[in-house]
PyMOL CGO cylinders between C-alpha atoms (Angstrom):
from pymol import cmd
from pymol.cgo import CYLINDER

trace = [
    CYLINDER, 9.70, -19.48, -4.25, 7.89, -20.64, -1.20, 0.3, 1, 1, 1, 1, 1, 1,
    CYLINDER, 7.89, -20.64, -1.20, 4.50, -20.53, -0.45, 0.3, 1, 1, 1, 1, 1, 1,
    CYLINDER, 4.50, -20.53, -0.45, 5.13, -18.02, 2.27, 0.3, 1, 1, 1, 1, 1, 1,
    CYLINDER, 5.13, -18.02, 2.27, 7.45, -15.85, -0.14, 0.3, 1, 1, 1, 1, 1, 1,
    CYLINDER, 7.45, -15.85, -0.14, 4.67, -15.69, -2.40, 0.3, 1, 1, 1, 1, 1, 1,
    CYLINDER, 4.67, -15.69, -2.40, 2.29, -14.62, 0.70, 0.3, 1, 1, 1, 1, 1, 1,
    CYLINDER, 2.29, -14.62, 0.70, 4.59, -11.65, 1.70, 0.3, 1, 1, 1, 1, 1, 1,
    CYLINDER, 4.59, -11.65, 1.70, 5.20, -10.62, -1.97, 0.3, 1, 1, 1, 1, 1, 1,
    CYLINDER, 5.20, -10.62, -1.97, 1.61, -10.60, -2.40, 0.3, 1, 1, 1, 1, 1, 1,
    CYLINDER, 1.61, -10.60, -2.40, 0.85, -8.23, 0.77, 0.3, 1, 1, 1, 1, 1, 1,
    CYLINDER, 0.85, -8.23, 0.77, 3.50, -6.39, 0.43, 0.3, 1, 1, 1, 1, 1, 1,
    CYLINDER, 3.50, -6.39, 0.43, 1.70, -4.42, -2.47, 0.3, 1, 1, 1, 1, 1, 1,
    CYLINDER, 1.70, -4.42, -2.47, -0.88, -3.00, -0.17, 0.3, 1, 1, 1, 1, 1, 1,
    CYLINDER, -0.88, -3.00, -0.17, 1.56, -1.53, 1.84, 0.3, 1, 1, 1, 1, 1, 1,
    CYLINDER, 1.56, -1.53, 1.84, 3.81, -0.31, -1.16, 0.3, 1, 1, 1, 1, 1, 1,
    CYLINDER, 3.81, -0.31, -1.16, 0.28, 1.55, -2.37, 0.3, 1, 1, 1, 1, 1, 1,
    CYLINDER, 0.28, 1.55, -2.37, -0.14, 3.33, 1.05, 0.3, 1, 1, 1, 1, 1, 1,
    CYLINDER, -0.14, 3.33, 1.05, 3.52, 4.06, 1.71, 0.3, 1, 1, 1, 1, 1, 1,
    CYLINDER, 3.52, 4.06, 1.71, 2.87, 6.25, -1.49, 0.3, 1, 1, 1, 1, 1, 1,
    CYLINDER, 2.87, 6.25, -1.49, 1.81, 9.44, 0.62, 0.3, 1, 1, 1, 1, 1, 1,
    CYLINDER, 1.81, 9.44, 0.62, 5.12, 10.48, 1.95, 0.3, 1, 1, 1, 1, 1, 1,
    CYLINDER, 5.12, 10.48, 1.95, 5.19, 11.59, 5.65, 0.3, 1, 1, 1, 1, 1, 1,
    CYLINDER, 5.19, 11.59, 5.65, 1.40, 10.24, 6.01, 0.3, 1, 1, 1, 1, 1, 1,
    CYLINDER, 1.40, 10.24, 6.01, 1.25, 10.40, 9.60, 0.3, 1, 1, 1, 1, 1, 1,
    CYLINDER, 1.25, 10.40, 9.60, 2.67, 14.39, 9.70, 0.3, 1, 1, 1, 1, 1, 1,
    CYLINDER, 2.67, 14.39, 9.70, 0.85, 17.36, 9.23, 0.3, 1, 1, 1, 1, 1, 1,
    CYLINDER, 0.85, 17.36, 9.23, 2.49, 17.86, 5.83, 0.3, 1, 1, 1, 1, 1, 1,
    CYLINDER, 2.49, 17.86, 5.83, 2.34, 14.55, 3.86, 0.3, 1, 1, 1, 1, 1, 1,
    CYLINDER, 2.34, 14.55, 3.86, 3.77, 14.71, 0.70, 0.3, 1, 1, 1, 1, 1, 1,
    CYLINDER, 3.77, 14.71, 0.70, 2.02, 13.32, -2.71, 0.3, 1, 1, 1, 1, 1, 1,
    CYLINDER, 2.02, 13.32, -2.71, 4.11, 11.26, -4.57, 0.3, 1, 1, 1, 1, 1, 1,
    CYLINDER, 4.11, 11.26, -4.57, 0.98, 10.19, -7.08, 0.3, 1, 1, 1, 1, 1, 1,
    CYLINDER, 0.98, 10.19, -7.08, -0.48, 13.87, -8.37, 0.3, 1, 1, 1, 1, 1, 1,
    CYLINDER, -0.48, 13.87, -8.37, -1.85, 12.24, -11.96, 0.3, 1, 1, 1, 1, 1, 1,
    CYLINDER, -1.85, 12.24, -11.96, -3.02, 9.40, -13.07, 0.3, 1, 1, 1, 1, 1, 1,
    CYLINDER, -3.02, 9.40, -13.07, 0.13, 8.94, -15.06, 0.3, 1, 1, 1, 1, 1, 1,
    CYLINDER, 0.13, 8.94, -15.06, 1.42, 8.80, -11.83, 0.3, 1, 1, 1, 1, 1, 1,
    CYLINDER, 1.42, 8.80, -11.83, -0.66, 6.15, -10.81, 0.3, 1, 1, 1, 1, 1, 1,
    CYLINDER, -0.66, 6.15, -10.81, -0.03, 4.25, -13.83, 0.3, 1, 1, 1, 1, 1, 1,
    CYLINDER, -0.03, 4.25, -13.83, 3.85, 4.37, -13.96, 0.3, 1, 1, 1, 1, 1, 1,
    CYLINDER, 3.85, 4.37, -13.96, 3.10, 3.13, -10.38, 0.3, 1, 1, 1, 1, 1, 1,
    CYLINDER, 3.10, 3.13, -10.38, 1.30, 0.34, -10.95, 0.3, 1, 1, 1, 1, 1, 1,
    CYLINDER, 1.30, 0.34, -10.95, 3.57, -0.38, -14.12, 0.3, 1, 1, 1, 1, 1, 1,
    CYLINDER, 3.57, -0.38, -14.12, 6.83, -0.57, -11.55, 0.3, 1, 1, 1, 1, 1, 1,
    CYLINDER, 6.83, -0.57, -11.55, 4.71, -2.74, -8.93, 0.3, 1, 1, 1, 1, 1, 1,
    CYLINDER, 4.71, -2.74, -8.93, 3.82, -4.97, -11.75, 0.3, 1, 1, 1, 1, 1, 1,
    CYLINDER, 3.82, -4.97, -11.75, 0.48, -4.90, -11.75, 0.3, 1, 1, 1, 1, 1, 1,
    CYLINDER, 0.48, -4.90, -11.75, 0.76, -3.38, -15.71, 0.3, 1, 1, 1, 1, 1, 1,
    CYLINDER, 0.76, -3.38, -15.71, 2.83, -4.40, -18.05, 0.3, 1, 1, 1, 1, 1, 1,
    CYLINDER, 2.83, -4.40, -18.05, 4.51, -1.37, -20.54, 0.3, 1, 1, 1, 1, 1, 1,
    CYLINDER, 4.51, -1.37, -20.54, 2.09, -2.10, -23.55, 0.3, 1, 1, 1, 1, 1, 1,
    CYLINDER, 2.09, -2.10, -23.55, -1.32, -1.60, -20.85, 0.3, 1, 1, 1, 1, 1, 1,
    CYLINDER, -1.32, -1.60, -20.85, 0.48, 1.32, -18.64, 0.3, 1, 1, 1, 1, 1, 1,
    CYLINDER, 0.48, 1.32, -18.64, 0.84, 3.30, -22.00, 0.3, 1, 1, 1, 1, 1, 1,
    CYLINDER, 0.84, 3.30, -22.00, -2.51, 2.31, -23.43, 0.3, 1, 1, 1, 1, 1, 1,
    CYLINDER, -2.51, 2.31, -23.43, -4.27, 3.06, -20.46, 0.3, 1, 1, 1, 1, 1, 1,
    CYLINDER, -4.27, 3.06, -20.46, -2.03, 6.88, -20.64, 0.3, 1, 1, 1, 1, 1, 1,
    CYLINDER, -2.03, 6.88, -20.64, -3.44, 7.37, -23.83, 0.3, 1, 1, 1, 1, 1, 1,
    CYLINDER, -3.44, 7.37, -23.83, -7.41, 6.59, -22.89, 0.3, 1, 1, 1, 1, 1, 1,
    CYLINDER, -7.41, 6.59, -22.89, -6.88, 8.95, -19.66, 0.3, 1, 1, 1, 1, 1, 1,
    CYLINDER, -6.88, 8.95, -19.66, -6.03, 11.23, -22.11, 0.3, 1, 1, 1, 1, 1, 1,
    CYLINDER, -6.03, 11.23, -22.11, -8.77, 11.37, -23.88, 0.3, 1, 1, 1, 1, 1, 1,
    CYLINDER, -8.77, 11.37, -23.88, -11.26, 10.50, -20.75, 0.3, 1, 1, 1, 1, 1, 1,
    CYLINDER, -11.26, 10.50, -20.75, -9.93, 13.44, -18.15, 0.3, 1, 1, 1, 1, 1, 1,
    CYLINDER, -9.93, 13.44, -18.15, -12.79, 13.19, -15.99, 0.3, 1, 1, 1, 1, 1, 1,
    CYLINDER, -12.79, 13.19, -15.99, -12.86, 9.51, -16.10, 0.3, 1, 1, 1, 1, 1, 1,
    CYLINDER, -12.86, 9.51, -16.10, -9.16, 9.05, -15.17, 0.3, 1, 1, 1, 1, 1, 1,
    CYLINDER, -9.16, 9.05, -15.17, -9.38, 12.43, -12.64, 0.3, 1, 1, 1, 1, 1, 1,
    CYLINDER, -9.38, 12.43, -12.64, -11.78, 9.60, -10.80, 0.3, 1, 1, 1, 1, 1, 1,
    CYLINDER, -11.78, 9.60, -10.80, -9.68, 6.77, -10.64, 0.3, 1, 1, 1, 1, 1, 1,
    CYLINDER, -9.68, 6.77, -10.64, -7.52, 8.95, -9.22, 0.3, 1, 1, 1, 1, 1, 1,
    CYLINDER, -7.52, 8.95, -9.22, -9.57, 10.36, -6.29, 0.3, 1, 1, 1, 1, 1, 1,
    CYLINDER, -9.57, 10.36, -6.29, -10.17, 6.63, -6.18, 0.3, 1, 1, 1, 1, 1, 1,
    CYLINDER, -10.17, 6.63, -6.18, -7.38, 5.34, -5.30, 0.3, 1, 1, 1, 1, 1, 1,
    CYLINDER, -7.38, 5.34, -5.30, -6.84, 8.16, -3.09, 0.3, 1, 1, 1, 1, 1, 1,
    CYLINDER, -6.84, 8.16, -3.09, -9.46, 7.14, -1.19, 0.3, 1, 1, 1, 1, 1, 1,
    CYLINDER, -9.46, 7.14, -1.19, -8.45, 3.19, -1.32, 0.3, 1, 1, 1, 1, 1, 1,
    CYLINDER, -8.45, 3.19, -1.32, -5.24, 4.08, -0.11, 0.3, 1, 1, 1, 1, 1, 1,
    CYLINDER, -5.24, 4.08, -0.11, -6.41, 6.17, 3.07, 0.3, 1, 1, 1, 1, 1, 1,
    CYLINDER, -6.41, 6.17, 3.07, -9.05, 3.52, 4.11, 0.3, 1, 1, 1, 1, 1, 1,
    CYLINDER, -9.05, 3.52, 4.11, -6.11, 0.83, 3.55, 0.3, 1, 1, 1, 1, 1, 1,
    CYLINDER, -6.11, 0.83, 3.55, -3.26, 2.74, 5.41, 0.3, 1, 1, 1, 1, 1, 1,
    CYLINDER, -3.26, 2.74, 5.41, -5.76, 4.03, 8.27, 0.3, 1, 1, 1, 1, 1, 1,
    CYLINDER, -5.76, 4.03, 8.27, -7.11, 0.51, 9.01, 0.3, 1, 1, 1, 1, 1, 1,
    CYLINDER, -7.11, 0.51, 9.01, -3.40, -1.13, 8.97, 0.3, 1, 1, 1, 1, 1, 1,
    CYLINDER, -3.40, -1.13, 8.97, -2.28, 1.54, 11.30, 0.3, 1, 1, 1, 1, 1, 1,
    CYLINDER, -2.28, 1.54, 11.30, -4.90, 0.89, 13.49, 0.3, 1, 1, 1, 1, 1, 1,
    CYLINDER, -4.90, 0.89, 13.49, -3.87, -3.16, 13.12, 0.3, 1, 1, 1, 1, 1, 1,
    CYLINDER, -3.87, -3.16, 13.12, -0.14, -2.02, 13.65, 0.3, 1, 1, 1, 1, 1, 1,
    CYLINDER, -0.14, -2.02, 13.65, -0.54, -0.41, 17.55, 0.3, 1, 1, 1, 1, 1, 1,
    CYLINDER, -0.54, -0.41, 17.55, -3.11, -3.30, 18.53, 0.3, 1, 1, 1, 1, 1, 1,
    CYLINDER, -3.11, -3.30, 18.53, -6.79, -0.49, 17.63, 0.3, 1, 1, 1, 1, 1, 1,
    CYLINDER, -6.79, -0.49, 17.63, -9.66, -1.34, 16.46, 0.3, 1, 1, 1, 1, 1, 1,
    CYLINDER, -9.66, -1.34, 16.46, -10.45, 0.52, 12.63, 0.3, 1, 1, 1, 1, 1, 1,
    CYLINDER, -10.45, 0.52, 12.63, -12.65, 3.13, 12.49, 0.3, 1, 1, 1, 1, 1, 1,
    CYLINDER, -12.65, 3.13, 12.49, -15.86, 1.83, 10.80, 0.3, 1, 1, 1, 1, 1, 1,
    CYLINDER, -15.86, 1.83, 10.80, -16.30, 4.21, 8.58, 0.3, 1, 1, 1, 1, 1, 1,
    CYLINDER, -16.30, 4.21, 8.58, -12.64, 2.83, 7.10, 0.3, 1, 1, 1, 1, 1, 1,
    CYLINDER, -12.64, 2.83, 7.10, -13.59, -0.72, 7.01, 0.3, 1, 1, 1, 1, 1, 1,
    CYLINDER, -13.59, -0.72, 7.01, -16.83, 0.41, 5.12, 0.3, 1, 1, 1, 1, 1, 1,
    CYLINDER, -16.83, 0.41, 5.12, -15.19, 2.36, 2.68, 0.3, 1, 1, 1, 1, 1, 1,
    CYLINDER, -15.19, 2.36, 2.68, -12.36, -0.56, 2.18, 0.3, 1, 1, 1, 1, 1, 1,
    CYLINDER, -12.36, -0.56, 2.18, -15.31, -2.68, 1.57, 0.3, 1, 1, 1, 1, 1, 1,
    CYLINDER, -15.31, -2.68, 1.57, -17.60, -0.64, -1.01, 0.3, 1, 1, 1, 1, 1, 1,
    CYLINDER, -17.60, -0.64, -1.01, -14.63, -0.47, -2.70, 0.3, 1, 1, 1, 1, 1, 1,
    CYLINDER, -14.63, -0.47, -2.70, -13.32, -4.25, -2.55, 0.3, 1, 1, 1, 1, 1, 1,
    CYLINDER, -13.32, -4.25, -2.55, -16.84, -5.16, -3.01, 0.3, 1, 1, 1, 1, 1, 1,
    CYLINDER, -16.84, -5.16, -3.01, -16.48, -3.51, -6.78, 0.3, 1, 1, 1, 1, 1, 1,
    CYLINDER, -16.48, -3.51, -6.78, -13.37, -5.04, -7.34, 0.3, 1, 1, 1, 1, 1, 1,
    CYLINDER, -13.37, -5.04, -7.34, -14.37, -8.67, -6.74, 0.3, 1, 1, 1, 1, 1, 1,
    CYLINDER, -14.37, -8.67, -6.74, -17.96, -8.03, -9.03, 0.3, 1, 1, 1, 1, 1, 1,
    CYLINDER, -17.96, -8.03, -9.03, -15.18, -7.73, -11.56, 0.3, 1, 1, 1, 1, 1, 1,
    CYLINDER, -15.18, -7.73, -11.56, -12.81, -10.84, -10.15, 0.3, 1, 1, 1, 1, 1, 1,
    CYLINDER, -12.81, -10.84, -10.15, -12.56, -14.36, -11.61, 0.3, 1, 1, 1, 1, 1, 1,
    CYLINDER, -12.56, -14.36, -11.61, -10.97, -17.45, -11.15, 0.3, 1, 1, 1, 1, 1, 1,
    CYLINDER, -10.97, -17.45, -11.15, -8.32, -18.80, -14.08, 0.3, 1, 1, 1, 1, 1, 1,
    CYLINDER, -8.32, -18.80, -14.08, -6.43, -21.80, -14.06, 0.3, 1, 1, 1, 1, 1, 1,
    CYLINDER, -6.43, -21.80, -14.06, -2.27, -21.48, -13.67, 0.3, 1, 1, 1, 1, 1, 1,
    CYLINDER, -2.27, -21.48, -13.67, 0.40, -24.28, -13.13, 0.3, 1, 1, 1, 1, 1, 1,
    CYLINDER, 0.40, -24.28, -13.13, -0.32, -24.53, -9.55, 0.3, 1, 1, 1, 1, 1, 1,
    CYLINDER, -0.32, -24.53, -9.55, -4.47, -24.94, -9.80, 0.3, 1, 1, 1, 1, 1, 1,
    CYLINDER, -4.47, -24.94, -9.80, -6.61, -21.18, -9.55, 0.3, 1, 1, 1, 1, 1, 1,
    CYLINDER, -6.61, -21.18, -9.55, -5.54, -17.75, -9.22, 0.3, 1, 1, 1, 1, 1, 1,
    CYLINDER, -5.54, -17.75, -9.22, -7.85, -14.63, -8.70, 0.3, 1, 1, 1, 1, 1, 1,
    CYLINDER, -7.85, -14.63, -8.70, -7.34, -12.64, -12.00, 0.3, 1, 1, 1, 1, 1, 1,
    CYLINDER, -7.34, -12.64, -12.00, -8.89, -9.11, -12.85, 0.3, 1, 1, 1, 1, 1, 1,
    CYLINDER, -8.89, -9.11, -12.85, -12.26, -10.07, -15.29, 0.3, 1, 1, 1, 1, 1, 1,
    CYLINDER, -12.26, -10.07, -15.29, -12.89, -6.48, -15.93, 0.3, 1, 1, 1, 1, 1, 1,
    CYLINDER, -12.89, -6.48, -15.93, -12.45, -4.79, -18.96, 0.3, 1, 1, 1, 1, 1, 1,
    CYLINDER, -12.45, -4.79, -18.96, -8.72, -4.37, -20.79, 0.3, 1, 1, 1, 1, 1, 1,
    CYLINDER, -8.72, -4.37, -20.79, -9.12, -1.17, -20.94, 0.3, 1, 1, 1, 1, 1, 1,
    CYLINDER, -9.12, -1.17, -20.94, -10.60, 0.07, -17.32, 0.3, 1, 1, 1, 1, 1, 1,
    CYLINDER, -10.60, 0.07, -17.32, -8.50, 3.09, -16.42, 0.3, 1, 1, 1, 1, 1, 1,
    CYLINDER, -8.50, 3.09, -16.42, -8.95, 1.31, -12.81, 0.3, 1, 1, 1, 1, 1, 1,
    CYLINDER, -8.95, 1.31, -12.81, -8.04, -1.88, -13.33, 0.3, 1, 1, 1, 1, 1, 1,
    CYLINDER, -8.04, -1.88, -13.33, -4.34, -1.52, -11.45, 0.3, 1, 1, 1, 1, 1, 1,
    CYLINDER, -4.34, -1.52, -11.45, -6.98, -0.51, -8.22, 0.3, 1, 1, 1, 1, 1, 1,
    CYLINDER, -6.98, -0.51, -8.22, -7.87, -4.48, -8.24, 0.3, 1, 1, 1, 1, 1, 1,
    CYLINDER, -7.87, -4.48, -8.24, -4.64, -5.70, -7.66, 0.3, 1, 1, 1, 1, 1, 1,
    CYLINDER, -4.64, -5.70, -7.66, -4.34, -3.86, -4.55, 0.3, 1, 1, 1, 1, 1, 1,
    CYLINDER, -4.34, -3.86, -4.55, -7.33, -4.47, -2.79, 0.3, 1, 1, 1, 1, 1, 1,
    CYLINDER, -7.33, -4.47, -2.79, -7.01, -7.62, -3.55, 0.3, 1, 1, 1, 1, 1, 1,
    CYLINDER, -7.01, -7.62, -3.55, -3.53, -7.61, -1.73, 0.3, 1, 1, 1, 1, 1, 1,
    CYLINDER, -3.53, -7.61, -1.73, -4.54, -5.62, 1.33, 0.3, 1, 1, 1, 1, 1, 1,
    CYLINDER, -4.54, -5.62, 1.33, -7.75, -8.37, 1.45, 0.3, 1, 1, 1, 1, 1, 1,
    CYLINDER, -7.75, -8.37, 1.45, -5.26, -11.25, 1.80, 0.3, 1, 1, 1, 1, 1, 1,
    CYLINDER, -5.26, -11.25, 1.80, -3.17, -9.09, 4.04, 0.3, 1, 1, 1, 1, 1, 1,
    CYLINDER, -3.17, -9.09, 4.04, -6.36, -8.11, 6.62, 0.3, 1, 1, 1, 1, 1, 1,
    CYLINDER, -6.36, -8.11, 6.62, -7.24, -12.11, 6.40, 0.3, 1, 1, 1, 1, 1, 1,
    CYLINDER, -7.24, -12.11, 6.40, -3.74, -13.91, 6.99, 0.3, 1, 1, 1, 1, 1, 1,
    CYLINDER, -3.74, -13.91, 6.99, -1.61, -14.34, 10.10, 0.3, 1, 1, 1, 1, 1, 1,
    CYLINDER, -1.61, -14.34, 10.10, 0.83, -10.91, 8.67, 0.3, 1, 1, 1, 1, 1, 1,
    CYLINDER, 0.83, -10.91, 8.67, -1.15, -9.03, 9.83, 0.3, 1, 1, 1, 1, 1, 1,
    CYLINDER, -1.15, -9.03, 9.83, 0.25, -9.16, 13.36, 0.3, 1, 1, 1, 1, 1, 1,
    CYLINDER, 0.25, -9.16, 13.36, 3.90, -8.62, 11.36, 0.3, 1, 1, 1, 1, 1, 1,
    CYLINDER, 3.90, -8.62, 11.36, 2.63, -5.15, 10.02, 0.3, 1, 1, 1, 1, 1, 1,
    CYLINDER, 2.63, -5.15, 10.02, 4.70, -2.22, 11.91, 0.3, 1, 1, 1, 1, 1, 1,
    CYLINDER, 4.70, -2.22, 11.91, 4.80, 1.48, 11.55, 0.3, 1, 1, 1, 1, 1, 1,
    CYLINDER, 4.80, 1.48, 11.55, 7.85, 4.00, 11.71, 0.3, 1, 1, 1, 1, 1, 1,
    CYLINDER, 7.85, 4.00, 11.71, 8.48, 4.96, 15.16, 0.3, 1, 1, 1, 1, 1, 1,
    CYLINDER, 8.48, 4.96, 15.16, 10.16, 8.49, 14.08, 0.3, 1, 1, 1, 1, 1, 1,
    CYLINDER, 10.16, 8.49, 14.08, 8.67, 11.47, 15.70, 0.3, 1, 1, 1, 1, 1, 1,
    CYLINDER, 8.67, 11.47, 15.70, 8.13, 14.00, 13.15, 0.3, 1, 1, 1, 1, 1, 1,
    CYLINDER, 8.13, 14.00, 13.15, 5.51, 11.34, 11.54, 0.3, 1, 1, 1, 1, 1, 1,
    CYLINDER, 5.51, 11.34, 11.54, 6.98, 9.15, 8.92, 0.3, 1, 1, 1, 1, 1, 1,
    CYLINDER, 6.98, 9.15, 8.92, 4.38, 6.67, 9.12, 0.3, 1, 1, 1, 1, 1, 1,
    CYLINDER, 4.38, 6.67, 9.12, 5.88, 4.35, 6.76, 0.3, 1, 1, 1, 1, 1, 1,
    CYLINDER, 5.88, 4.35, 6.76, 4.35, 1.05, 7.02, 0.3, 1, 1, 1, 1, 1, 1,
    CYLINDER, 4.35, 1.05, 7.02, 6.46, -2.24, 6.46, 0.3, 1, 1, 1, 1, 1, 1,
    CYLINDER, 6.46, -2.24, 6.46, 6.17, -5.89, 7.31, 0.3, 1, 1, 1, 1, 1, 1,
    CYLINDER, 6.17, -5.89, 7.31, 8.24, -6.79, 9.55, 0.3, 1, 1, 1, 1, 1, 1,
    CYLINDER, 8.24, -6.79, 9.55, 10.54, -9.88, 8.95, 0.3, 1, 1, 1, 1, 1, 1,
    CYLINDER, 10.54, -9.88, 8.95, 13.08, -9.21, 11.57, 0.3, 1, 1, 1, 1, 1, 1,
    CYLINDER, 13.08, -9.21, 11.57, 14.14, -12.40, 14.03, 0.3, 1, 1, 1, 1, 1, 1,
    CYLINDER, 14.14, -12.40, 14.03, 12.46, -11.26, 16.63, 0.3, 1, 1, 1, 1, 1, 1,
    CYLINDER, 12.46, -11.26, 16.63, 10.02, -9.04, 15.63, 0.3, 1, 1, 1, 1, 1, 1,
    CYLINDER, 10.02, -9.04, 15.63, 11.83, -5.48, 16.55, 0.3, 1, 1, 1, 1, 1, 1,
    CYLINDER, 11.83, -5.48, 16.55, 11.91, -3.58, 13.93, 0.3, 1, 1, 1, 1, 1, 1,
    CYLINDER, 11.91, -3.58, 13.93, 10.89, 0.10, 14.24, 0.3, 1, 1, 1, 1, 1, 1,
    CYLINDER, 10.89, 0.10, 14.24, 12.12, 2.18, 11.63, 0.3, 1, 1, 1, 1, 1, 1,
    CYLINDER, 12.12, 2.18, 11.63, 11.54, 2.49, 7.82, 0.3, 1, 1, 1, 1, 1, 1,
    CYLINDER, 11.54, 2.49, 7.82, 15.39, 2.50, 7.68, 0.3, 1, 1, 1, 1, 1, 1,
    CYLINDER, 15.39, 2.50, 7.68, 18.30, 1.90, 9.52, 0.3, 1, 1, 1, 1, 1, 1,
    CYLINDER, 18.30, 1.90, 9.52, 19.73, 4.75, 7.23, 0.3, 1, 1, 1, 1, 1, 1,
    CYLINDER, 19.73, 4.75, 7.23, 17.40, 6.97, 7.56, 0.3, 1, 1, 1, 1, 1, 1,
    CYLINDER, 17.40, 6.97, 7.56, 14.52, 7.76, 10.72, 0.3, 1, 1, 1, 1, 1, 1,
    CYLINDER, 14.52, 7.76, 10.72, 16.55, 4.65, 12.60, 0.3, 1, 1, 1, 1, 1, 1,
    CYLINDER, 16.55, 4.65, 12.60, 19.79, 6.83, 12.02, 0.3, 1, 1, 1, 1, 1, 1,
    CYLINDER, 19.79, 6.83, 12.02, 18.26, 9.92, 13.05, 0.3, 1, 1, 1, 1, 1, 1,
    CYLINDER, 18.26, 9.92, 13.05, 16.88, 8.30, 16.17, 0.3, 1, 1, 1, 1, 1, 1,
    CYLINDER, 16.88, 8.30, 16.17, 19.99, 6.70, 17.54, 0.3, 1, 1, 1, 1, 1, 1,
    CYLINDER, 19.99, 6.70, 17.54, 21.74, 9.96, 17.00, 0.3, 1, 1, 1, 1, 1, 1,
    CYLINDER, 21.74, 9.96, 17.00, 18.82, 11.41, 18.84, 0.3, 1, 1, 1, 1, 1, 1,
    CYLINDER, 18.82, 11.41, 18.84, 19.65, 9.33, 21.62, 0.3, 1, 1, 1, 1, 1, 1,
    CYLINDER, 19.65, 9.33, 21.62, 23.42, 9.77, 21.13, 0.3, 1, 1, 1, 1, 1, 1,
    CYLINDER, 23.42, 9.77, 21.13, 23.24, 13.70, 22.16, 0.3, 1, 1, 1, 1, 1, 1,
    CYLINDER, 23.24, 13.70, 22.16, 20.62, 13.53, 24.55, 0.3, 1, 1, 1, 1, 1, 1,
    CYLINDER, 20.62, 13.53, 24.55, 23.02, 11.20, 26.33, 0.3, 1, 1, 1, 1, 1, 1,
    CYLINDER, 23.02, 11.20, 26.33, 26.00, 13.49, 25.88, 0.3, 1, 1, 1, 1, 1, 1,
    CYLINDER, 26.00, 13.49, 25.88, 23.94, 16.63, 27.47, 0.3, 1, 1, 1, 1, 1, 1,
    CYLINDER, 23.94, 16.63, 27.47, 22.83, 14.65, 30.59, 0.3, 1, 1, 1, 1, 1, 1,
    CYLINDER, 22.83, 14.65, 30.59, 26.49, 13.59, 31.00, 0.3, 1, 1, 1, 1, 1, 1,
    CYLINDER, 26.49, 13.59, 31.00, 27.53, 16.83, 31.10, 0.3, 1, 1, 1, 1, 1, 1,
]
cmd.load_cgo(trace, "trace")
């Protein structure tokens, strides 16, 4: 894998994370993470647990509600600041402020609780917290949408263009930089047969 692979694999978790709020930019999202189970078996699929953690860390939220009920609200709140600011990046705005600042209290936790560990290739930012912080998934993705608000893809982050407020947000790796859609199959369909019948109607 190259070393620019490994830079979009990396970022793309911070955009995974806030793509999590279905219909984000409508006036009906929908919640796809309601528990923190939820936000474990997340984390588990994105990698950033493996089965043995996801499932001890089920267990302590178990026993800590109030605890996990504020990682939750947490990453809630991580996600909004994250998806708000890369909107803003995607149409070419400047972040609200009060974003950025939350982004930051937040990251500003996270890298307390950072450290630096040796690997085959030389260092690698590894979480130093606790094993057992019911947050600890949190790290790994403010640590990805750090490297993704500091590195040239930035400028290759896009929104859905659908109307009725998709909002998905992808990096976009097309030739020449057109993408629009979350999906050819779905709000890209929908669009071109948009376009389709409002072309039949003024022909008629």
């Amino acid at each position: 894998m190259t070393k620019e692979q490994l830079t979009s694999k990396s970022v793309q978790l911070c955009l995974d994370f806030a793509n999590t709020l279905d219909w984000h930019a409508s006036e009906h999202p929908i919640e796809t993470i309601h528990s923190y189970a939820d936000l474990a078996g997340w984390a588990r699929g994105a990698g950033l647990l493996n089965e043995r953690t996801a499932q001890q860390l089920r267990r302590a939220a178990a026993r800590q509600a109030s605890e996990a009920d504020a990682v939750l609200t947490q990453a809630r709140t991580l996600r909004e600041a994250i998806y708000e600011i890369l909107v803003a990046s995607a149409h070419r705005k400047t972040p609200r402020s009060a974003d950025v600042a939350t982004f930051n209290t937040i990251l500003s936790d996270y890298l307390a609780r950072s450290q630096l560990v040796r690997n085959s290739e030389g260092f690698a930012w590894e979480w130093g917290g606790s094993e057992d912080a019911l947050d600890q998934m949190l790290w790994g993705v403010a640590r990805s949408a750090a490297d993704l608000l500091t590195s040239p893809e930035l400028q290759r982050v896009g929104q859905c263009a659908d109307d009725r407020g998709c909002g998905y947000l992808f990096l976009d790796t097309s030739k020449n930089h057109t993408r629009q859609w979350c999906s050819m199959r779905g709000c890209g369909n929908r669009a071109k047969a948009k376009r389709h019948c409002e072309k039949v109607k003024n022909e008629e």
